[in-house]
Each structure stands twice: as structure tokens, then as C-alpha cells.
C-alpha positions as CSV (number, residue, x, y, z in Angstrom):
1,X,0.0,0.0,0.0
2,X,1.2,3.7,-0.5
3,X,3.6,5.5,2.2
4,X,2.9,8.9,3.4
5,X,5.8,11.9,3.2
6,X,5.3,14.9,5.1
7,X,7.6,18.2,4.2
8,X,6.6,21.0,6.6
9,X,8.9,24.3,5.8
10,X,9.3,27.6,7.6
11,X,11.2,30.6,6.6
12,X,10.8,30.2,2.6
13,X,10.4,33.0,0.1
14,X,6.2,32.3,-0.2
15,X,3.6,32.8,2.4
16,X,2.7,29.6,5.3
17,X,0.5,27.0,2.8
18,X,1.7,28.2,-0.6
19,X,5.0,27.5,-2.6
20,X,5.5,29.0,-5.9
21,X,5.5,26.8,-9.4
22,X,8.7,26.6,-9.9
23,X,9.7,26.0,-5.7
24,X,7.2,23.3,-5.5
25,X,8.1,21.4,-9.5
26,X,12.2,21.5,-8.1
27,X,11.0,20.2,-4.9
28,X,8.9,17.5,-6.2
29,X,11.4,16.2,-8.8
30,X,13.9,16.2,-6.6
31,X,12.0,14.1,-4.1
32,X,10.3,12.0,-7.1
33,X,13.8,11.1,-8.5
34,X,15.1,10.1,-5.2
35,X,12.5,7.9,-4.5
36,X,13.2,6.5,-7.9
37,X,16.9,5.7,-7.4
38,X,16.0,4.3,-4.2
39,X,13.7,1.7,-5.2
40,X,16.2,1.0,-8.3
41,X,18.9,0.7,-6.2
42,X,16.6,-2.1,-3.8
43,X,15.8,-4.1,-6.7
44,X,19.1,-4.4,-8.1
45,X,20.5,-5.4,-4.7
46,X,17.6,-7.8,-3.7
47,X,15.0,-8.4,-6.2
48,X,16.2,-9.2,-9.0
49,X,14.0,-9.5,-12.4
50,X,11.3,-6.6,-11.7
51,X,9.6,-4.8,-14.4
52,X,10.3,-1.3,-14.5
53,X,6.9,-0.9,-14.3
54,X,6.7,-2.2,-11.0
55,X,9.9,-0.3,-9.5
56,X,8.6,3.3,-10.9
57,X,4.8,2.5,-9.4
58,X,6.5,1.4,-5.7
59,X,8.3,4.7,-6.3
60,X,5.4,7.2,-7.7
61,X,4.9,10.4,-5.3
62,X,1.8,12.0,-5.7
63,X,0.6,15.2,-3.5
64,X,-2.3,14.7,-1.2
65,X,-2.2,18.4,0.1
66,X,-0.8,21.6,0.8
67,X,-1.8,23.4,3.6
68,X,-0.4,26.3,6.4
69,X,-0.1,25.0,9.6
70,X,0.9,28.0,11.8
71,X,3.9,29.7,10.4
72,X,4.8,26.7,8.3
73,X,3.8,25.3,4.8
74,X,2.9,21.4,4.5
75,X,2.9,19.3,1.9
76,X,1.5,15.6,2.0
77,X,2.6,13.4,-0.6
78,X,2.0,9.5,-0.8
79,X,4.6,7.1,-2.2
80,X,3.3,4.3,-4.1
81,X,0.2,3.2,-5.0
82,X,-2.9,1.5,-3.6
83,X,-3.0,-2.4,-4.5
84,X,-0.1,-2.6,-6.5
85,X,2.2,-4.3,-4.6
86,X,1.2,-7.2,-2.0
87,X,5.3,-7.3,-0.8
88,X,5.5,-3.7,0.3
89,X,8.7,-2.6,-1.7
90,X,7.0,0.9,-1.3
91,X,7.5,1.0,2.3
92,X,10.8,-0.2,2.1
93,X,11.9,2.4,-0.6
94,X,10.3,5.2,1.9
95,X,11.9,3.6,5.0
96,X,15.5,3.7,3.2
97,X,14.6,7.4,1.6
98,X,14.5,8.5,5.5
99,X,17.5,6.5,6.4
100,X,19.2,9.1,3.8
101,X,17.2,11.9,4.9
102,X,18.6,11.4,8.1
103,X,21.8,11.0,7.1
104,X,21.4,14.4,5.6
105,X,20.2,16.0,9.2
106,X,23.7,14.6,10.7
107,X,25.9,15.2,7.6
108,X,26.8,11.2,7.5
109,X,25.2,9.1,4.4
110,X,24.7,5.4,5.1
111,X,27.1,2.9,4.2
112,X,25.3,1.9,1.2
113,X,24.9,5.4,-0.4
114,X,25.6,5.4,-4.2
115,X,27.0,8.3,-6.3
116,X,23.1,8.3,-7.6
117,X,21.8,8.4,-4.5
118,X,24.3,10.6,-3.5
119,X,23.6,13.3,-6.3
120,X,19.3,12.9,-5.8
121,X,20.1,13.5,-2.3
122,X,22.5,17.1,-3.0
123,X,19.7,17.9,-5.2
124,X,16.9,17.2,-2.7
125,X,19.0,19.8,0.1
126,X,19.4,22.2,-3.1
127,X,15.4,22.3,-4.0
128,X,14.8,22.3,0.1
129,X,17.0,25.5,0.4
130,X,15.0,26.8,-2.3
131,X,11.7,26.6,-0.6
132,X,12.9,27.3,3.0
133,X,14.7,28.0,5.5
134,X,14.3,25.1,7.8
135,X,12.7,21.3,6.7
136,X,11.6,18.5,8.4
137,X,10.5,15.4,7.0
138,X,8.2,12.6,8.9
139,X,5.3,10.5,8.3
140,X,2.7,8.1,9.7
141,X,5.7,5.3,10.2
142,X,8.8,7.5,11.1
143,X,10.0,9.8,13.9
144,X,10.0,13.8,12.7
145,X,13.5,14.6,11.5
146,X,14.6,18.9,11.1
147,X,17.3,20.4,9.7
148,X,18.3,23.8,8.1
149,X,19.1,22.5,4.4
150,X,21.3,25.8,3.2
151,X,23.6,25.4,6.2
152,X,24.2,21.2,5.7
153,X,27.1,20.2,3.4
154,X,27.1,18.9,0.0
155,X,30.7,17.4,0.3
156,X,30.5,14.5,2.1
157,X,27.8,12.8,0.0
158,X,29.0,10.5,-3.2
159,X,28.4,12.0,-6.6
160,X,29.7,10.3,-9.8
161,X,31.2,13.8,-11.3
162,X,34.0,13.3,-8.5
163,X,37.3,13.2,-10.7
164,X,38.6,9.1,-12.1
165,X,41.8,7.9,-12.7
166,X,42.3,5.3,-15.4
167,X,44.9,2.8,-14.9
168,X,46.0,0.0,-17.1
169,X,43.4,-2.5,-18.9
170,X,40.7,-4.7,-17.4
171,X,38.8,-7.5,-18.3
172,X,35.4,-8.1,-16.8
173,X,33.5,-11.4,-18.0
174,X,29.4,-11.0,-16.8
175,X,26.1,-10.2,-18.2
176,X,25.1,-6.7,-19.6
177,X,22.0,-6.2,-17.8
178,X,21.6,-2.5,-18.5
179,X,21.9,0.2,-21.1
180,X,21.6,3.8,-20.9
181,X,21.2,4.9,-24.2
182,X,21.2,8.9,-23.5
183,X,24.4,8.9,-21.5
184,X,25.9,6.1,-23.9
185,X,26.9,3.9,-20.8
186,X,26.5,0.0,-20.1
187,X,26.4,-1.9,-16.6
188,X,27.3,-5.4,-16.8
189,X,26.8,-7.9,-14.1
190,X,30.2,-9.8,-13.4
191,X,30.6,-13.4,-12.2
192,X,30.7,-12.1,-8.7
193,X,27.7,-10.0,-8.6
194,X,29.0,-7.1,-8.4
195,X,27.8,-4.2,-10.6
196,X,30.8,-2.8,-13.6
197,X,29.7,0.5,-15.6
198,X,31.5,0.8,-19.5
199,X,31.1,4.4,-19.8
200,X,32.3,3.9,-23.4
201,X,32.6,1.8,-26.4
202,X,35.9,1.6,-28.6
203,X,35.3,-0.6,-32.1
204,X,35.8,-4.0,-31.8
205,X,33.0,-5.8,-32.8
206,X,33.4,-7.2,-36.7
207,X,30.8,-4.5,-37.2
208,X,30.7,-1.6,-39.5
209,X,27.9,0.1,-37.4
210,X,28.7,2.7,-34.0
211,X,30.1,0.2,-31.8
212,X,28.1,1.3,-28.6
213,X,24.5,0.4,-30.9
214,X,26.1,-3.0,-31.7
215,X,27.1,-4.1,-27.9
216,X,24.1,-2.5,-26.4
217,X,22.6,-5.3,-28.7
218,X,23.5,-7.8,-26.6
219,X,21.8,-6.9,-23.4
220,X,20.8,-9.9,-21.3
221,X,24.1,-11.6,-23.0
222,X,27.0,-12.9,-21.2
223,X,30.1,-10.8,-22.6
224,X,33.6,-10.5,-21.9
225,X,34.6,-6.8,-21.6
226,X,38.2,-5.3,-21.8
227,X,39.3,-1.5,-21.1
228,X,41.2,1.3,-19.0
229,X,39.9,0.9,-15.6
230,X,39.2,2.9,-12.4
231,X,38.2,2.0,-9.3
232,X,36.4,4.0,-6.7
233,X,33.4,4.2,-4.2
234,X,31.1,3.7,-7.3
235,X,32.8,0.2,-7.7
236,X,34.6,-0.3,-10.8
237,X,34.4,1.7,-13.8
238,X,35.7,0.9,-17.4
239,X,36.2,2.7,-20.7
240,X,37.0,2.9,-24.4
241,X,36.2,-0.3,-23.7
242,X,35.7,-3.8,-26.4
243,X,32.7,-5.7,-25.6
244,X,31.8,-8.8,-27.5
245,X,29.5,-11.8,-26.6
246,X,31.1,-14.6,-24.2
């Protein structure tokens, strides 16, 4: 069943109950594309084989209401929707959004903070500053969290436009699994389960065609992938890389 988020601000730009268009559209992307990577992030560590259907309707805020409650504006929103999901991944995408939130309150992410979760979490605090002066975030299942969003820092969270070295040559042997055909990047599975991101592709298939078209082909394919590496808190990162099927 859906979650409940509640944002109550004070001190913003706009008068208690109302929040200007483009305040309340940066504050409810941000929040929606958090929600997103979380629940992305959950299935890819636990549950396997989802639709992405199913992972962007556990994930789907919606606003319930928007009200002034003394000095303060309120919004409601729900996460999720109403008899979707009989396994609750809903509430466990909200309970691990608040686990970041509060790691935002006392400036410490969780272990298992990504540089995407890192970067929707920056731009959450960025859209809050925006809108107010002071935030705090509960709901029906957690304990009210408040925190001044200008004055919290940005530094400490993981982003993937932190600088890379590339050392000498890799080779990764696992399953491409994933394709992000605006940013041109692959993710392959390797044989330990661990996630490996090809932010490029050098020709190397016997293929006339753009080499990235032709390995992004073979999603769902076991390959064998060989290029400059870097590794980091995202994990291992390869590119100008060869794929070619296994």
C-alpha cells in the first residue's frame, strides 16, 4: 500500500501553505527522483528480475495536500500506489529514503549510499534550500526529522562527477543487464555479482555500425569486456572499452 511523506517548511520566500510553481516542481522532482533511485537501487541489490513498471509504481509520489499549519507550509505526498504491490517494496523504498534523509540531518550518508543516491540526495537539500529556511520530513511510520538545508554540506555525499583515474586495462567477463542509451553507458553484471559500468565503447566488434548500438545489442548476453579501468566508491568503472558476446 502507499507510504505517506510529510515536508513541513518555515522561513521560505512564499507565504505559510503556498509554494511557488517553480519552488514546488524542483522540490517534487527532486523528491520524485530520489524515490526512484532508491527503489532501483533495492531491486538491483535484492530483487532481481522486476519490471520497470513495477519499481517506478513502488516509487510514484503523488501530492495529497498543501496546507499552512501555523507559520509553516505542509505538503503531503503518498509514495506508491494503492493495490499494487502485495510485498510492500514501497515501504521499504520510503523507509530507506529516511534513512538518507537522516543521514542528511547529521551530515553522515549510510554505508550503502551510491554516487546516484548521493547526487538525488544534493539535489533534494538544493530544491529544500530553495523553498525554506528550515525542513523537516516525517510521516505516519517515522519519527520527525529537522534540519536547516542551506547550512548542511554537500561534500561528504558521493556523486559520480567526482574526478577518475584510469589505470592499465581490465577484463570483466558478466552479463550486460543495463543500457543507458542517452548517456551512452553500459552496466554489466560480473561473475561475482558485483555491478561494472563501460562508460564507453571503442570498435571491436566485426561490425561496421557505431560500436556502442552493436554491444548495447546484446543486453541480457553474457560478454567479456576489456578496457582502461578505475576504481572507486562507485565500484569499478571501465572505458573505451571492447565488448563482444562470451
Amino acid at each position: 500500500m502507499a507510504d505517506d511523506v510529510v515536508v513541513r517548511l518555515v522561513g521560505g520566500p512564499d507565504h505559510p501553505g503556498e509554494l511557488d510553481a517553480a519552488g514546488l516542481r524542483g522540490l517534487l522532482a527532486a523528491l520524485q527522483l530520489l524515490t526512484t533511485r532508491v527503489a532501483r537501487h533495492l531491486v538491483d541489490q535484492a530483487r532481481p528480475g522486476r519490471s520497470a513498471g513495477v519499481v517506478e509504481r513502488s516509487a510514484r509520489v503523488r501530492v495529497v495536500g498543501l496546507a499552512a499549519e501555523g507559520t509553516a507550509t505542509v505538503l503531503r505526498c503518498a509514495v506508491g500506489e494503492e493495490g499494487v504491490l502485495g510485498d510492500g517494496l514501497e515501504h521499504e523504498v520510503t523507509d530507506a529514503v529516511f534513512e538518507l534523509v537522516r543521514g542528511l540531518w547529521n551530515e553522515v550518508p549510510p554505508g550503502w549510499t551510491t554516487p546516484l543516491l548521493g547526487e538525488a540526495c544534493v539535489d533534494l537539500l538544493d530544491a529544500l534550500a530553495r523553498v525554506g529556511r528550515t525542513a523537516t520530513f516525517g510521516g505516519a511510520r517515522f519519527r520527525e526529522v529537522s534540519f536547516a538545508p542551506g547550512a548542511l554540506s554537500r561534500d561528504v555525499w558521493p556523486r559520480e562527477d567526482a574526478p577518475r583515474r584510469y589505470g592499465s586495462a581490465a577484463t570483466v567477463r558478466g552479463r550486460l543487464d543495463r543500457v543507458d542509451l542517452r548517456r551512452r553507458m553500459l552496466r554489466v553484471l560480473d561473475e561475482t555479482g558485483a555491478d561494472v559500468v563501460v562508460e564507453s565503447v571503442l570498435a571491436g566488434l566485426d561490425v561496421d555500425g557505431d560500436p556502442f548500438v552493436e554491444a548495447a545489442r546484446l543486453i541480457g548476453a553474457e560478454v567479456v569486456v576489456t578496457g582502461p579501468a578505475s576504481r572507486g566508491p562507485g565500484g569499478l568503472r571501465l572505458r573505451g572499452a571492447t565488448v563482444r558476446r562470451a
